[in-house]
C-alpha positions as CSV (number, residue, x, y, z in Angstrom):
1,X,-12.5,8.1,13.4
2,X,-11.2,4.9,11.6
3,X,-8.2,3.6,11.1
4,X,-7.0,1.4,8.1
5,X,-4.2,-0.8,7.8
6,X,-3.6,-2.9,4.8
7,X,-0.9,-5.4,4.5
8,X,-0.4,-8.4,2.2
9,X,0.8,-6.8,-0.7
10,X,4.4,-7.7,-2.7
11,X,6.1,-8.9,-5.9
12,X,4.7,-11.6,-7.6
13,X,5.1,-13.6,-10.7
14,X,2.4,-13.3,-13.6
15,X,-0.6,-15.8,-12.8
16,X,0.7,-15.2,-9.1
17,X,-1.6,-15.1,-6.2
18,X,-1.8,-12.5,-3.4
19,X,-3.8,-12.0,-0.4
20,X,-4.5,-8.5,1.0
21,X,-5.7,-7.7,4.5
22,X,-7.1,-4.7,5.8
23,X,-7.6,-4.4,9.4
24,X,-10.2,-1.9,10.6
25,X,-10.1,0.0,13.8
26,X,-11.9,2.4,15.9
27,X,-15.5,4.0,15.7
28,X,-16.4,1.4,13.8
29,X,-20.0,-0.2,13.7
30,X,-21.7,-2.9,11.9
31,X,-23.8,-0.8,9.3
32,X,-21.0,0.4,6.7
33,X,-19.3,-0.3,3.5
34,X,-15.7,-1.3,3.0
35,X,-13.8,-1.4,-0.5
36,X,-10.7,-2.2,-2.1
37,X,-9.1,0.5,-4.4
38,X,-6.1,1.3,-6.4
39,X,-4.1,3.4,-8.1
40,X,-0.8,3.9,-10.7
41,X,0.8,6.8,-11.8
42,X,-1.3,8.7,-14.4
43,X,-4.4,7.0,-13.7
44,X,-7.2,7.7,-11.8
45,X,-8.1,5.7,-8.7
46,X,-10.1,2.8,-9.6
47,X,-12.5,0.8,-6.8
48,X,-12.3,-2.5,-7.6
49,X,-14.3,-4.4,-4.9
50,X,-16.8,-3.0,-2.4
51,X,-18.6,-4.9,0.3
52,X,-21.7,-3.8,2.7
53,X,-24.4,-4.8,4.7
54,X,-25.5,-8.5,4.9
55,X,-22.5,-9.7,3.1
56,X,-23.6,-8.2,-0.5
57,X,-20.9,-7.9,-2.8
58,X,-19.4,-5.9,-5.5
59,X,-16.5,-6.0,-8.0
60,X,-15.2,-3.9,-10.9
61,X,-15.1,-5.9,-14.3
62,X,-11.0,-5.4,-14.4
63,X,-11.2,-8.2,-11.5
64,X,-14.8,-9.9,-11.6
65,X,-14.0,-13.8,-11.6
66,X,-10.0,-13.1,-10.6
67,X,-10.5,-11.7,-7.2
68,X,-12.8,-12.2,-4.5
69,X,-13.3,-9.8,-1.4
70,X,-14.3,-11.6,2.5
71,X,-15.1,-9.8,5.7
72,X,-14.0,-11.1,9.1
73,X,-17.0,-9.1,10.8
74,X,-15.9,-9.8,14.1
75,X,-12.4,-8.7,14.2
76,X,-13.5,-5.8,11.2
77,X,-11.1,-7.6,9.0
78,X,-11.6,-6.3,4.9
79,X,-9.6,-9.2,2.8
80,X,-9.0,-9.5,-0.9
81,X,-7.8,-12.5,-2.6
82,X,-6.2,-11.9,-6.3
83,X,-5.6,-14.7,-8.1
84,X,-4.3,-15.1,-12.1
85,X,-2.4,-11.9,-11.6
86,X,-0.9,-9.9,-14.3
87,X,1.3,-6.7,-15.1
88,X,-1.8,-4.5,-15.5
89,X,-3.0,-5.7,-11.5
90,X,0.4,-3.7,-10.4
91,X,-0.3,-1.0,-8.3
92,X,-0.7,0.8,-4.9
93,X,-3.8,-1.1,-3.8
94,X,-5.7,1.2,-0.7
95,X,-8.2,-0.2,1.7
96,X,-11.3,2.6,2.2
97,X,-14.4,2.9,4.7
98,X,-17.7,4.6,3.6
99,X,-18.7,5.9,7.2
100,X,-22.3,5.9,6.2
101,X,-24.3,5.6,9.8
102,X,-27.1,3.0,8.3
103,X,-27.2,0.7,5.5
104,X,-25.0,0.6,3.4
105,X,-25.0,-0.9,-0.8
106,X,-21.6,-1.8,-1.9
107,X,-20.4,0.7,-4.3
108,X,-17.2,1.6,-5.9
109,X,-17.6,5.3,-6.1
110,X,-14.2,6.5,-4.1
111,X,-15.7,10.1,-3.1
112,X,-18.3,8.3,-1.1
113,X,-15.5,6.4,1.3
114,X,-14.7,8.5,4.0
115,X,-11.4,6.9,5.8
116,X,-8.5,5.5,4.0
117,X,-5.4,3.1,4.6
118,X,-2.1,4.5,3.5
119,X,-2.2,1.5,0.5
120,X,-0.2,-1.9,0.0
121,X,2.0,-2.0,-2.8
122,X,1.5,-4.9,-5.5
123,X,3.5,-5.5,-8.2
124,X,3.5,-8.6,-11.4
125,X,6.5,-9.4,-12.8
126,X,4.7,-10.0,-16.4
């Protein structure tokens, strides 16, 4: 199994920056994916950025050229820097792990991941 904690996540002003962490722990192994995902009431779950093997990259186009995801391989550390925030970026913002043994492409397809954090609340105070 895997555990996922996130943390990092708050009230913020609009054009605000946040930085979310997600530390990983557990059966973990070097060949996986690891995505950033969130969620609001009436709306479906929507993966914003994914990362996998050899540092390959992925983001949605609500947060392409606003956010940028980093690993921390060596402590399995998932980050997520949001900058030029705004009222529609609040949100329950969840950390996920796609357990895939092997390689791994990022994706943002949320019924692939198979572990989740319990989610970091983010709210912009437009």
């Amino acid at each position: 199994q895997v555990h996922l904690v996130e943390s990092g996540g708050g009230s913020v002003q609009d054009g605000g920056s946040l930085r979310l962490s997600c530390a990983a722990s557990g059966d973990t192994d070097s060949r996986y994916c690891m995505g950033w995902f969130r969620q609001v009431p009436g709306k479906e779950r929507e993966g914003i950025a994914s990362t996998g093997n050899y540092g390959r990259i992925r983001y949605s186009d609500s947060v392409k050229g606003r956010f940028t995801l980093s690993k921390d391989s060596v402590t399995d550390t998932l980050y997520l820097q949001m900058n030029n925030l705004t009222a529609e970026d609040t949100a329950m913002y969840y950390c996920a792990w796609d357990g895939t043994r092997g390689y791994c492409e990022p994706h943002l397809d949320g019924s692939r991941y198979d572990y989740w954090g319990q989610g970091t609340r983010v709210t912009v105070a437009s």
